[in-house]
C-alpha positions in Angstrom: 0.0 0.0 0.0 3.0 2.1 0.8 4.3 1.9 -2.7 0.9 3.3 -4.0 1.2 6.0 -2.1 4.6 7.0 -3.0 3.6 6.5 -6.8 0.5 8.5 -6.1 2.7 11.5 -4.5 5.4 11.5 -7.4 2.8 11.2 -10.6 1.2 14.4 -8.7 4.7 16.1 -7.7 5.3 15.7 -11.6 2.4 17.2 -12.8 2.2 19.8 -10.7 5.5 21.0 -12.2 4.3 21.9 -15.1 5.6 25.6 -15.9 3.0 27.7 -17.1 5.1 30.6 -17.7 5.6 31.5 -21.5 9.6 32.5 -22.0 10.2 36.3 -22.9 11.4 35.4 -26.2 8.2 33.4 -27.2 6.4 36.5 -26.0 9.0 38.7 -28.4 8.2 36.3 -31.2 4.8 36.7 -31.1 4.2 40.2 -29.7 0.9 41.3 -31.3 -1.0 39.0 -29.4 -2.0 39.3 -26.2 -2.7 36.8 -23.4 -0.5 34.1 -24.9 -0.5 30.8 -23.2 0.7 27.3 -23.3 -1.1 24.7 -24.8 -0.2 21.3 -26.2 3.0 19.7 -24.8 5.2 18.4 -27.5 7.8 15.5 -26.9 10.9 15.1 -29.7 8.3 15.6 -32.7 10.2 14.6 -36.4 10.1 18.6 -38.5 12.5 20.1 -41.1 12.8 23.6 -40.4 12.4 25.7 -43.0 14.2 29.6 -43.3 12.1 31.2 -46.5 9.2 32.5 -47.1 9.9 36.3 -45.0 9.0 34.6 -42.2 8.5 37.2 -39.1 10.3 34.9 -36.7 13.4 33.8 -38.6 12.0 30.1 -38.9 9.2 27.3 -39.5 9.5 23.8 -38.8 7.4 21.4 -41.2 5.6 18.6 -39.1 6.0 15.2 -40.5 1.8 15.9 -41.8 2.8 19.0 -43.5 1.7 21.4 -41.2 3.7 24.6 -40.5 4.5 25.5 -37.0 6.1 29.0 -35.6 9.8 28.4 -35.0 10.2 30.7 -32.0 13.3 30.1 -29.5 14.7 27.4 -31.9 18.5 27.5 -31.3 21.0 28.9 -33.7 22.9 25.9 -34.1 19.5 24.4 -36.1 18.8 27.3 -37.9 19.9 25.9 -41.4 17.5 25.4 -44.6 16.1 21.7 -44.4 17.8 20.8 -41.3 15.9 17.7 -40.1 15.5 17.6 -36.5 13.1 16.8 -33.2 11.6 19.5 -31.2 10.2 19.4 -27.8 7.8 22.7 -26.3 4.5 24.0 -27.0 2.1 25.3 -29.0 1.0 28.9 -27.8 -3.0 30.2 -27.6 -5.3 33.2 -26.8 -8.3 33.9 -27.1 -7.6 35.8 -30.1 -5.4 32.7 -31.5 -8.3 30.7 -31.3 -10.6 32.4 -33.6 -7.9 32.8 -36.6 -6.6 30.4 -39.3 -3.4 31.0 -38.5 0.2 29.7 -40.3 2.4 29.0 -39.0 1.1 27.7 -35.5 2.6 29.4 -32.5 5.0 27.3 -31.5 7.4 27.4 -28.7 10.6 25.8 -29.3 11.9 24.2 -25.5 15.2 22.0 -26.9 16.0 20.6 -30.2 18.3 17.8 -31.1 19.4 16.2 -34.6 17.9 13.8 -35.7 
């Protein structure tokens, strides 16, 4: 019963560690909108970032589907045309967010890695 608990404790301990907070460069990547949060945790997802297209952040990454995310807070090291690599962060929302068709999606980048 003892190890229940304990397991009980730590899954709770780890999900209460979830940071909220949106970084200040995610919020100087997309500045124009107000009330940004984090949604949709993302864990080492396959994209190709992308550099043209006058992009206002610099970069997109291409999801494995085709989609088009926001590149914001990608490190420099990975910002090179059709660089294939995995991401980890979030996708960012608003009110505001949420009632446009938006491309790309606001996307926080958290690490990257090569893959």
């Amino acid at each position: 019963m003892k190890r229940f608990l304990v397991a009980g404790v730590c899954m709770l301990s780890l999900l209460n560690c979830k940071e909220d907070k949106i970084s200040s460069a995610a919020l100087d990547c997309y500045s124009g909108f107000e009330g940004l949060t984090r949604g949709e945790y993302v864990v080492d997802a396959p994209v190709t970032v992308q550099l043209t297209g006058g992009l206002a952040v610099g970069s997109q990454l291409i999801a494995s589907n085709g989609v088009a995310w926001g590149g914001c807070n990608l490190p420099k090291q990975f910002m090179q045309d059709s660089m294939a690599v995995y991401v980890t962060g979030y996708f960012l929302t608003s009110k505001t967010l949420e009632k446009m068709n938006l491309t790309p999606l606001p996307f926080e980048v958290t690490s990257a890695k090569l893959r």
